[in-house]
C-alpha positions as CSV (number, residue, x, y, z in Angstrom):
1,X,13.0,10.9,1.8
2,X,10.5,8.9,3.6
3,X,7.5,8.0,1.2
4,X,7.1,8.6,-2.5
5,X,3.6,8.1,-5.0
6,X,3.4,7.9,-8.2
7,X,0.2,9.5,-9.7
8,X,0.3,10.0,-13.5
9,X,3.1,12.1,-14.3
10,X,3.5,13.8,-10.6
11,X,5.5,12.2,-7.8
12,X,4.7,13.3,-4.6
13,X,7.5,12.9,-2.2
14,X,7.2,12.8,1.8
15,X,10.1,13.9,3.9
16,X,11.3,12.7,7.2
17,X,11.0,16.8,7.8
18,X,7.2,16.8,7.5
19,X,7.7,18.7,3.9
20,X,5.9,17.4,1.2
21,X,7.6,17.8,-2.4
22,X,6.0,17.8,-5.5
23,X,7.9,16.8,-9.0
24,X,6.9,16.3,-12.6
25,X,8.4,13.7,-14.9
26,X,9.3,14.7,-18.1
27,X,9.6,12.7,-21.3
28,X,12.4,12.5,-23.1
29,X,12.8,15.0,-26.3
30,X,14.8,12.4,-28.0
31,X,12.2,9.8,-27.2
32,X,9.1,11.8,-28.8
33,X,9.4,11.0,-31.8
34,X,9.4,7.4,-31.6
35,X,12.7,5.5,-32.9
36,X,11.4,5.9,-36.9
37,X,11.6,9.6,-36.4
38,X,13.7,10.9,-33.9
39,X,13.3,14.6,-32.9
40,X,16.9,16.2,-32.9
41,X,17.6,18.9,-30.4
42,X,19.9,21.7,-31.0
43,X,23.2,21.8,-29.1
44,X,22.8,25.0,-27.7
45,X,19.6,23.6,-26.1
46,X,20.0,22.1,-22.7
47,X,18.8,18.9,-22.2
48,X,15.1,18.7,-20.1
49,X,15.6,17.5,-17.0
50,X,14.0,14.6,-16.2
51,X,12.5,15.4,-13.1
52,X,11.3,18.9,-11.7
53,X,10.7,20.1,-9.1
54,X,6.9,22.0,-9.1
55,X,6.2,22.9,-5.6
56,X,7.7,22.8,-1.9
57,X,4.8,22.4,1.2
58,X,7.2,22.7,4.0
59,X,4.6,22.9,6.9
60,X,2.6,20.0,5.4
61,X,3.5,17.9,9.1
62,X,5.5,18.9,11.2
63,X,6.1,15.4,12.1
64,X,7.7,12.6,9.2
65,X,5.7,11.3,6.6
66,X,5.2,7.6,6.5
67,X,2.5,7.2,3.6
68,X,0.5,8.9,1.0
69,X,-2.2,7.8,-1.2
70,X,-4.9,9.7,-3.5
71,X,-8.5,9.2,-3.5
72,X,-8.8,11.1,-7.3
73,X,-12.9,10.6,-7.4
74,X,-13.0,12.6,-4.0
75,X,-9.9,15.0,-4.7
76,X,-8.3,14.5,-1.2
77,X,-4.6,13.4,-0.4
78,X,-4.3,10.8,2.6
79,X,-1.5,10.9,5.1
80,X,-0.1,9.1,7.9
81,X,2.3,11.1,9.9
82,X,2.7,10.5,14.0
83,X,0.8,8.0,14.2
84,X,-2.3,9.8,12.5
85,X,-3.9,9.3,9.2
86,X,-5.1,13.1,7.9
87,X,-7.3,14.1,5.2
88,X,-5.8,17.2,2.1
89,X,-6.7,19.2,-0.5
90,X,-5.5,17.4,-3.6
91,X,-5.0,20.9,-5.4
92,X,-3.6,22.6,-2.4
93,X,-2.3,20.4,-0.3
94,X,-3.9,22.2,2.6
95,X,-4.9,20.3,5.4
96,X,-8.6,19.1,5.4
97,X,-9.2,17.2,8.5
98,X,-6.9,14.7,11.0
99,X,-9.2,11.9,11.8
100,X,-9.1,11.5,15.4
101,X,-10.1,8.3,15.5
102,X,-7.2,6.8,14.3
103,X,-4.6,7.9,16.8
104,X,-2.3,5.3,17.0
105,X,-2.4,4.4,13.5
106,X,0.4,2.3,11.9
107,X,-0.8,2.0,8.6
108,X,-3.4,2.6,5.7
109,X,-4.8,1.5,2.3
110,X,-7.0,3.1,-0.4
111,X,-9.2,1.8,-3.5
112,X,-11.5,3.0,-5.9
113,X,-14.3,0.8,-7.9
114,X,-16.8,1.4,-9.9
115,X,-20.4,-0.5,-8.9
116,X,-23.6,-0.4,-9.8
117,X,-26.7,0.7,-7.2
118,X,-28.6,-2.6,-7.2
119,X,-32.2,-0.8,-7.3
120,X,-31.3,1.5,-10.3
121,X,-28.2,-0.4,-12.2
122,X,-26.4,3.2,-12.3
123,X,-22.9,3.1,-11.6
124,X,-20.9,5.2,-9.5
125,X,-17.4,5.4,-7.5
126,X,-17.4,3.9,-4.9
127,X,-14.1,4.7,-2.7
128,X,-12.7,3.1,0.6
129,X,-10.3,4.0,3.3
130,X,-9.4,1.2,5.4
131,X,-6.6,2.1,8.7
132,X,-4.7,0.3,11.2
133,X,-4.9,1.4,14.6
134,X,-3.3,-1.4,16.8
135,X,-5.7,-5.0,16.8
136,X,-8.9,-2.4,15.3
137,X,-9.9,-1.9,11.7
138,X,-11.4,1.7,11.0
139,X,-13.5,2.4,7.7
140,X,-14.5,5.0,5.6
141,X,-16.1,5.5,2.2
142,X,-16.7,7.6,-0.6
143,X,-19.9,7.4,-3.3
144,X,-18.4,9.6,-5.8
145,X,-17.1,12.5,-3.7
146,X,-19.1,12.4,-1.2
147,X,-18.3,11.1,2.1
148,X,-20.4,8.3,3.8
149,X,-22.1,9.1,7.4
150,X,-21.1,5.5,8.2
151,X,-17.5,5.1,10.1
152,X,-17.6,1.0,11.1
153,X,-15.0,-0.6,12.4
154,X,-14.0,-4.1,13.4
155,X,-11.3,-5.9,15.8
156,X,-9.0,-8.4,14.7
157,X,-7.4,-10.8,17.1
158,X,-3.8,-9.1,17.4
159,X,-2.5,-5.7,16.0
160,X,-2.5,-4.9,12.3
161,X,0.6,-4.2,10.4
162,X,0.2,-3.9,7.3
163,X,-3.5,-3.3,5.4
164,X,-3.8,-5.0,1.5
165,X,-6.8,-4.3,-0.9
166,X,-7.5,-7.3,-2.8
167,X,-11.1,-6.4,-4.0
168,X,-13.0,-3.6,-3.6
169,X,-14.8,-5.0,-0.5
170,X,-11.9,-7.6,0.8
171,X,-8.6,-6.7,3.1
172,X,-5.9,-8.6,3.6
173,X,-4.6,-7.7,7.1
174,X,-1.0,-8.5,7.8
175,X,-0.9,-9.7,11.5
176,X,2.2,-10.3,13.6
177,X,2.8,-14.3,12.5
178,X,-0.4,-14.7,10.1
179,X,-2.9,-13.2,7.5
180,X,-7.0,-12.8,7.7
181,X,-9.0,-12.3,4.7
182,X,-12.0,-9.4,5.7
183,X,-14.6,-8.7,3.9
184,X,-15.6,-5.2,4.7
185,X,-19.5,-5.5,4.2
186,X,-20.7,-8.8,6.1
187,X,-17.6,-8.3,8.6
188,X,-16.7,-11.8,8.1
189,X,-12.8,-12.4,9.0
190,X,-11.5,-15.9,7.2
191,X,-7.8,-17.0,8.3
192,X,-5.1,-17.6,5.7
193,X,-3.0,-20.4,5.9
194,X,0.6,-20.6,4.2
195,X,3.5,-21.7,5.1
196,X,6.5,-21.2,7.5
197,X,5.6,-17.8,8.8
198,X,2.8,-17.3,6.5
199,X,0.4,-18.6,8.9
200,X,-0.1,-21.7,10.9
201,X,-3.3,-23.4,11.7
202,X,-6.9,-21.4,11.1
203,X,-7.7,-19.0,14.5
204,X,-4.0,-19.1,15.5
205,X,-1.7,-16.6,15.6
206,X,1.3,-18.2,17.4
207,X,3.3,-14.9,18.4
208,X,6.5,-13.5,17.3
209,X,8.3,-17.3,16.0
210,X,5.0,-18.8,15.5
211,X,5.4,-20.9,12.5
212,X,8.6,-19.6,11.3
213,X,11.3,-22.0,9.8
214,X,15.1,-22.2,10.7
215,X,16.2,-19.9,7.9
216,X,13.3,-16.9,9.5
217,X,14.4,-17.2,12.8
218,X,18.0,-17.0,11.8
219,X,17.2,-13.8,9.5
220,X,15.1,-12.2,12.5
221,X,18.1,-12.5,14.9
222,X,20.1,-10.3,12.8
223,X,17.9,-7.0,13.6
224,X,15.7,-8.5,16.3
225,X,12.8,-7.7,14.6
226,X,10.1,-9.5,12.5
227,X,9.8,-8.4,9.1
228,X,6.5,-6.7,8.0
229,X,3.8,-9.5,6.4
230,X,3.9,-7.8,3.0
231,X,1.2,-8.4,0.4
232,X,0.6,-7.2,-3.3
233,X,-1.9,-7.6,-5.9
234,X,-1.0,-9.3,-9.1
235,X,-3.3,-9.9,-12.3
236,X,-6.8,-10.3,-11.2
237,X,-8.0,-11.8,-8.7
238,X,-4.5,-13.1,-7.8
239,X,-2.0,-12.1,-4.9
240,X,1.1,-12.7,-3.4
241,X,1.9,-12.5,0.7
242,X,5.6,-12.6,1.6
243,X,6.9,-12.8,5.3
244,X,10.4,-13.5,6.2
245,X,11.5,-15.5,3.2
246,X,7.7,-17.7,2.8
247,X,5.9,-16.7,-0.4
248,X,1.9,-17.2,-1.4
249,X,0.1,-16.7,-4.1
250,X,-3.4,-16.8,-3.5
251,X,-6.8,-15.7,-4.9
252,X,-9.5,-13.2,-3.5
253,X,-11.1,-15.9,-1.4
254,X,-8.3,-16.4,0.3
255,X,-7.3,-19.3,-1.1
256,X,-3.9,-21.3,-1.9
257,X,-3.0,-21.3,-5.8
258,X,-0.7,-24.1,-5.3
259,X,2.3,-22.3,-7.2
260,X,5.9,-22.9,-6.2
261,X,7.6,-20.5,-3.4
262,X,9.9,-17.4,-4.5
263,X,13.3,-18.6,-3.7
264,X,14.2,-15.3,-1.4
265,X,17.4,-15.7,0.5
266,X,16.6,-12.8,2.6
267,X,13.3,-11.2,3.1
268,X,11.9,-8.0,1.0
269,X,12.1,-5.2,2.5
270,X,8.7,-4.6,-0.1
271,X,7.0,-6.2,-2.9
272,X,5.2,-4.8,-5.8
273,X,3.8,-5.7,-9.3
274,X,4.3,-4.1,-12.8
275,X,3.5,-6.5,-15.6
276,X,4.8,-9.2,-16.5
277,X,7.3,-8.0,-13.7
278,X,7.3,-9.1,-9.8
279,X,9.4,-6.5,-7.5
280,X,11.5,-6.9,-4.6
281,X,13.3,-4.7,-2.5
282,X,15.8,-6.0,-0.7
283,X,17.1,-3.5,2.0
284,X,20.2,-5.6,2.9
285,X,21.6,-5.5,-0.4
286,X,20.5,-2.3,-1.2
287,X,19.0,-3.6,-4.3
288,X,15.4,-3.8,-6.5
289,X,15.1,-7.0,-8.1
């Protein structure tokens, strides 16, 4: 398995094959009718699996699968597979378009808002698609279903790993030792600073060690590579970026929220948020916490 996504009660699993598989979760029998009233199931009835399988698309790539996402207003399935983000049927799962633009791509992000046309006060859907293709930015959007004509983009100082929505019009960029705030309609790009290998001083970027304390470079040597600058929304208008083992919680401007670091030993692998609940992968132990 490469990549999975959760959407309702499907999971949509991408395979280092190229295959794309497609389960339902069930809910328990024994768990419908709450704890007051429990439903009893005979015992020559098998037990309900509690995942199954729906459908197989083996030729969905014929390279591996490194992300997925829905746009549900717009009925498409995004995918990044060699290094190209590519446009499906959400129904079908037939292939709708490779956007050839973004050859080279290393990674994506999605989000869905509602807002209201300024002139009328009528809302609507209003959908983005924000990729990675080495230091440039690509952009597309959805009102309702239908596709904007507009396809900006914009060029950060070095290459993008890893793409965050924190509103429906900001980014948070993940560069290579540092973060930038960018707000997709003025184009404005603000620097983040954090610390240890969170970011150093506003317009730097100071490479590979740039700002990173004993205990990162230590953890770095072990694989030779940098860990990815992860970052994950949290209640509103509140996020958390992690790189190597530096933690910070910040708002949608950008801004430090002055809370304590996360006491990491050894950097996620990835982060993620379920209320009241803060997740962490850690690849080393081959643990969630």
């Amino acid at each position: 398995m490469a990549r999975a996504l959760c959407e309702g009660d499907r999971l949509l699993v991408g395979l280092n094959t190229g295959s794309l598989r497609v389960y339902r979760a069930n809910e328990s029998i024994d768990s419908l009718g709450g704890e007051s009233s429990p439903v009893k199931r005979p015992s020559s009835q098998p037990a309900p699996k509690a995942v199954e399988l729906l459908r197989e698309q083996e030729k969905f790539s014929k390279y591996k699968i490194e992300q997925l996402a829905i746009i549900k207003e717009a009925n498409i399935l995004v995918a990044l597979s060699n290094y190209h983000v590519s446009i499906y049927d959400l129904q079908t799962y037939e292939l709708q378009e490779t956007l050839t633009k973004t050859k080279g791509a290393s990674a994506f992000a999605v989000t869905s808002n509602i807002v209201k046309d300024l002139s009328t006060g009528i809302p609507s859907i209003v959908s983005r698609l924000a990729v990675a293709v080495k230091r440039r930015l690509l952009l597309w959007s959805w009102h309702d279903s239908e596709l904007s004509a507009e396809n900006p983009e914009l060029t950060l100082v070095t290459g993008i790993k890893t793409l965050t929505w924190a509103t429906g019009t900001r980014l948070i960029a993940g560069l290579s030792s540092s973060y930038v705030l960018v707000d997709v309609e003025t184009s404005t790009v603000t620097d983040i600073v954090g610390p240890g290998s969170i970011g150093g001083a506003p317009g730097q970027d100071g490479g590979r060690f740039g700002g990173v304390g004993v205990a990162g470079i230590g953890y770095m040597g072990l694989g030779g590579t940098s860990p990815k600058p992860l970052a994950t929304r949290l209640s509103e208008g509140q996020l958390l970026l992690a790189k190597d083992i530096n933690t910070l919680f910040i708002d949608t401007d950008g801004n430090s929220l002055g809370r304590r670091q996360i006491p990491w030993m050894v950097a996620p692998e990835a982060i993620g948020y379920s209320y009241p609940y803060l997740l962490a992968l850690q690849a080393t132990k081959g643990t969630l916490e």
